[in-house]
Backbone as CSV, one residue per row, in Angstrom:
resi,resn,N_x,N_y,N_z,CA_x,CA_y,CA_z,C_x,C_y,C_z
1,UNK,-8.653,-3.160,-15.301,-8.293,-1.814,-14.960,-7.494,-1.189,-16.089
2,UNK,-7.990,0.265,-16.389,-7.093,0.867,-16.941,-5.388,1.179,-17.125
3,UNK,-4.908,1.306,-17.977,-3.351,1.253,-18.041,-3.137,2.947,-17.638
4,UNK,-4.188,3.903,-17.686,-3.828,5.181,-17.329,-5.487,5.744,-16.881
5,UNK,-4.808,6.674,-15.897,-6.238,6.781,-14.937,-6.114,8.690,-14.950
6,UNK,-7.396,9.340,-14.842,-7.943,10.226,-14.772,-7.208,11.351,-13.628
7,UNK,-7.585,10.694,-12.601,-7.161,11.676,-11.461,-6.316,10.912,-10.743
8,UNK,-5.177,11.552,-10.679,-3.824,11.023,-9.743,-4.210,11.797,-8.429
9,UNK,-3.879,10.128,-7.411,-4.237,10.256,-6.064,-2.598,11.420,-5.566
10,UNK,-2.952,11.767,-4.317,-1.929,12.419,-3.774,-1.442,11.143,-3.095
11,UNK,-0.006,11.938,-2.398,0.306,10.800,-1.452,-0.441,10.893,-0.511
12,UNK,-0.942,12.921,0.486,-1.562,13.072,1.148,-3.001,12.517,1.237
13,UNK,-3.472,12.321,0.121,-4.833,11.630,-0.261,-4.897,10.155,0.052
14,UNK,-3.741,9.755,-0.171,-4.074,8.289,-0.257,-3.725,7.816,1.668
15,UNK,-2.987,8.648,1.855,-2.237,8.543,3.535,-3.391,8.751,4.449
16,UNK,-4.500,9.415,3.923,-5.668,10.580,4.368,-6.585,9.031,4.238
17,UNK,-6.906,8.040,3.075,-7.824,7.051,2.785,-7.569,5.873,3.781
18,UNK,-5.915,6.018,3.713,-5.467,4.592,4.605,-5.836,4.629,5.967
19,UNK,-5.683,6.174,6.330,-6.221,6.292,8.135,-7.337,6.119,7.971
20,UNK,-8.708,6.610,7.545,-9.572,6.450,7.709,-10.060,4.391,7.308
21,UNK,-9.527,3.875,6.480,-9.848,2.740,6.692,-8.890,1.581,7.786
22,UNK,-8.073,2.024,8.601,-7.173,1.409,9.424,-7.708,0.223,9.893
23,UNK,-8.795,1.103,10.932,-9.479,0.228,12.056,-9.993,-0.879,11.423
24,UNK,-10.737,-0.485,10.375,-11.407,-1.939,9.168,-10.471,-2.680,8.876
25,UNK,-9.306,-2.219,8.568,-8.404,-3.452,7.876,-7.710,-4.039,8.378
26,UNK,-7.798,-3.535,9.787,-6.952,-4.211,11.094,-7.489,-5.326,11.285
27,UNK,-9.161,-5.158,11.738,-9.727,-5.982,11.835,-10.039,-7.299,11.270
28,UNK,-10.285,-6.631,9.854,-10.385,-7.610,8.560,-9.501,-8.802,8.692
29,UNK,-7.819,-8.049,8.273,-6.721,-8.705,7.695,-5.666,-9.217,8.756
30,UNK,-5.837,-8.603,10.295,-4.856,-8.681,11.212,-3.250,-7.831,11.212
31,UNK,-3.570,-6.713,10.495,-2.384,-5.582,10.109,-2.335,-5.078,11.281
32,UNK,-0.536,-4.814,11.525,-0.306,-3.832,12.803,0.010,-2.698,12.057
33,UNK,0.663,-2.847,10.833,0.916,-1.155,10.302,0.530,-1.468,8.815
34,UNK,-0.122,-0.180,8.650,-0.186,-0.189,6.834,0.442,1.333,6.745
35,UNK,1.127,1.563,5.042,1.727,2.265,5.205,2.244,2.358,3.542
36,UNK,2.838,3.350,2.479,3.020,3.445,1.282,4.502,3.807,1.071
37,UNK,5.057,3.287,-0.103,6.418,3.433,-0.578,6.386,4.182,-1.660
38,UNK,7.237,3.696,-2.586,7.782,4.269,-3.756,7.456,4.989,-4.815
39,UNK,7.173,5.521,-5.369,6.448,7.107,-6.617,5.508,7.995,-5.977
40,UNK,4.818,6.707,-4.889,3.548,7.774,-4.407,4.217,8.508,-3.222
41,UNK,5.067,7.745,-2.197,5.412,8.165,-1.024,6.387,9.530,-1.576
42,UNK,7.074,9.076,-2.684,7.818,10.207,-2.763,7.486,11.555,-3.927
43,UNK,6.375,11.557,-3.774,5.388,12.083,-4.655,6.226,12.553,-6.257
44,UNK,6.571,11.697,-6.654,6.395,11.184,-7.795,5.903,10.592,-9.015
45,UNK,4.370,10.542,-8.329,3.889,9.325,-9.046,3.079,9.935,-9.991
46,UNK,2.680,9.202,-10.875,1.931,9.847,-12.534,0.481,9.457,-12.272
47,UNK,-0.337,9.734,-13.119,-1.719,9.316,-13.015,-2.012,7.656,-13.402
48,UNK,-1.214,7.523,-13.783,-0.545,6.125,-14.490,0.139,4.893,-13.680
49,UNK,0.493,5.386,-12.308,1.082,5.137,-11.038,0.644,4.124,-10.420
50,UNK,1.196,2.988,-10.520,0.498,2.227,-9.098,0.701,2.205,-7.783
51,UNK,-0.156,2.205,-6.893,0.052,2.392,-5.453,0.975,1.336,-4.401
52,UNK,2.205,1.291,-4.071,2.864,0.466,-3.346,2.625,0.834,-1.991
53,UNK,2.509,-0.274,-1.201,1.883,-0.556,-0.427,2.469,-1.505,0.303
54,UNK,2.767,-0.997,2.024,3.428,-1.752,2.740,2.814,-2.159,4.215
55,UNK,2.765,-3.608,4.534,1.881,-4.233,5.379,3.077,-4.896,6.554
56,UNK,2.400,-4.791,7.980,3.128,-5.613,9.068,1.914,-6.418,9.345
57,UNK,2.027,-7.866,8.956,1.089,-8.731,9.131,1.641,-10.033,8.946
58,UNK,1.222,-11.476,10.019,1.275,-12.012,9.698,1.551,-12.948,8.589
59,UNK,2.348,-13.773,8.523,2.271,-14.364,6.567,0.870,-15.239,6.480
60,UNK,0.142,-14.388,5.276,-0.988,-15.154,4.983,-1.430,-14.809,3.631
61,UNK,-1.249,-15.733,2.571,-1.508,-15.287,1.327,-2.611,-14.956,0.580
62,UNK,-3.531,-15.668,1.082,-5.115,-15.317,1.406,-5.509,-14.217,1.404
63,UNK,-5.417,-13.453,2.926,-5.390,-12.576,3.334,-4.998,-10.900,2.321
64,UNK,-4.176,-11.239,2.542,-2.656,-10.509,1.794,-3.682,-10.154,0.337
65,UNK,-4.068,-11.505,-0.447,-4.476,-11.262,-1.818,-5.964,-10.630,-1.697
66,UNK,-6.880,-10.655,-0.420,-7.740,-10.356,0.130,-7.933,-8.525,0.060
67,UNK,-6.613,-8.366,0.546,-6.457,-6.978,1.413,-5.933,-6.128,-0.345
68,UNK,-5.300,-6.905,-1.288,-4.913,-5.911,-2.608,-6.321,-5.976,-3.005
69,UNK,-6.846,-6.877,-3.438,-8.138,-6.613,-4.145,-9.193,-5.680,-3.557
70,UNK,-9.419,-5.622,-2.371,-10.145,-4.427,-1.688,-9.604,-2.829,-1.688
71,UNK,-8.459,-3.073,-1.293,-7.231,-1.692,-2.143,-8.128,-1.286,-3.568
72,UNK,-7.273,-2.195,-4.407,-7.522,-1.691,-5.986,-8.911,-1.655,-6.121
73,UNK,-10.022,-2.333,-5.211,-11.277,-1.870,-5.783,-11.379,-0.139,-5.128
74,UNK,-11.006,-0.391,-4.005,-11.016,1.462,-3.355,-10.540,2.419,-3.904
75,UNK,-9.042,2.311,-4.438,-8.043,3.229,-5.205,-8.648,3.195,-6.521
76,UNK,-9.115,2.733,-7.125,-9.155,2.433,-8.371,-8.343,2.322,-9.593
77,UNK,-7.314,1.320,-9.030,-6.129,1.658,-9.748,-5.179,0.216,-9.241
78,UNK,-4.133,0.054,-9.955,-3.404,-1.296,-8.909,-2.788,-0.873,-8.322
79,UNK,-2.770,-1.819,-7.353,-2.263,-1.777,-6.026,-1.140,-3.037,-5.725
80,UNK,0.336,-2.551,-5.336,1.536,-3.991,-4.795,1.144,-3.672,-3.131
81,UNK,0.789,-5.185,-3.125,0.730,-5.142,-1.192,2.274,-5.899,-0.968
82,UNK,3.260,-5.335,-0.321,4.035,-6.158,0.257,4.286,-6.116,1.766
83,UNK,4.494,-7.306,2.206,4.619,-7.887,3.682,6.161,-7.249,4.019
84,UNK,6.018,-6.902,4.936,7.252,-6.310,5.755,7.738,-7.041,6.833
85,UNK,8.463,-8.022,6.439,8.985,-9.228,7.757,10.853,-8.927,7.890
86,UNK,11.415,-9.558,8.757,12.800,-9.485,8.630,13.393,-10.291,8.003
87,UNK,12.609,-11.099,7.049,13.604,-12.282,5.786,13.584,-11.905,4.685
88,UNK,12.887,-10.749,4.427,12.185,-9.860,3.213,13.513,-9.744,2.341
89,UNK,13.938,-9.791,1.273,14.706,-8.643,0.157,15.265,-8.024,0.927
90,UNK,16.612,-7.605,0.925,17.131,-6.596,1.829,17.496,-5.362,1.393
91,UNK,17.730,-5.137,-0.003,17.219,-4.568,-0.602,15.827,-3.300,-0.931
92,UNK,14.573,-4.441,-0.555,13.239,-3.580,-0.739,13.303,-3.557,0.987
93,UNK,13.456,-4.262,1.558,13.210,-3.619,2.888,13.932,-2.509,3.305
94,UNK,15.617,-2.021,2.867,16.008,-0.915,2.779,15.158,0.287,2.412
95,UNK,14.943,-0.085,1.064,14.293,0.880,0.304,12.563,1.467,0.936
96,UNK,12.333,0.160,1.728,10.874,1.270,2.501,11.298,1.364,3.911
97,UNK,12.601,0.820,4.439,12.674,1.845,5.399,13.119,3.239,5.491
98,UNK,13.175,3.265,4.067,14.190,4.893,3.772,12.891,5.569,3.518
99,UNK,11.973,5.153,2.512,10.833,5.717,2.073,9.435,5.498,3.027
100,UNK,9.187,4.622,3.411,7.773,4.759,4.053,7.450,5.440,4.648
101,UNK,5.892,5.751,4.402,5.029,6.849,5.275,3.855,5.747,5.989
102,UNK,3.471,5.893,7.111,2.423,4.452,7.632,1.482,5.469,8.047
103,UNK,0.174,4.979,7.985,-0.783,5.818,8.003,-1.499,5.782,9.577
C-alpha cells in the first residue's frame, strides 16, 4: 500500500461504509460494536491517514488479523483494528471513550 493516497475518506464516509458492512462483519468476526477513533473520528485526518478502528469482540487474533485485512482491502488504505476490553491501556481506552463514533 501506498504511503499517500488520492482521495481522503470522510469520517462520514467511512461511518456510512462501516454501517453498511455491520451485519457481514458481525457475522464473519463475532463483533458487537465496530466503531472509529482518532484523525478520522475527529476529522482530522490527511489523505495520508490511517483508519483507527475500534472493535467489541471477543479476544481472537485470527479473527482480529482477519477483520484488518478485509478493512484495508475495502478502505484502501491501512487500517489499526483495536479490541476494546476492560484490561486494555487505560490510556487508549480513555482516549476512544472520549473520541469514538460506532457505526
Amino acid at each position: 500500500m501506498s504511503s499517500s493516497f488520492i482521495n481522503p475518506l470522510t469520517r462520514d464516509d467511512i461511518l456510512a461504509q462501516l454501517r453498511t458492512l455491520k451485519a457481514e462483519l458481525t457475522d464473519r468476526y463475532a463483533i458487537s460494536q465496530i466503531g472509529i477513533f482518532g484523525s478520522v473520528a475527529r476529522n482530522e485526518a490527511t489523505a495520508a491517514s490511517d483508519i483507527d478502528i475500534v472493535v467489541h469482540m471477543q479476544p481472537d487474533l485470527l479473527k482480529r488479523a482477519c477483520l484488518k485485512a478485509e478493512l484495508e482491502e475495502h478502505f484502501g488504505r491501512p487500517v489499526d483494528v483495536v479490541r476494546y476490553w476492560y484490561g486494555m491501556n487505560q490510556y487508549l481506552k480513555r482516549r476512544i471513550d472520549r473520541e469514538a463514533l460506532y457505526a
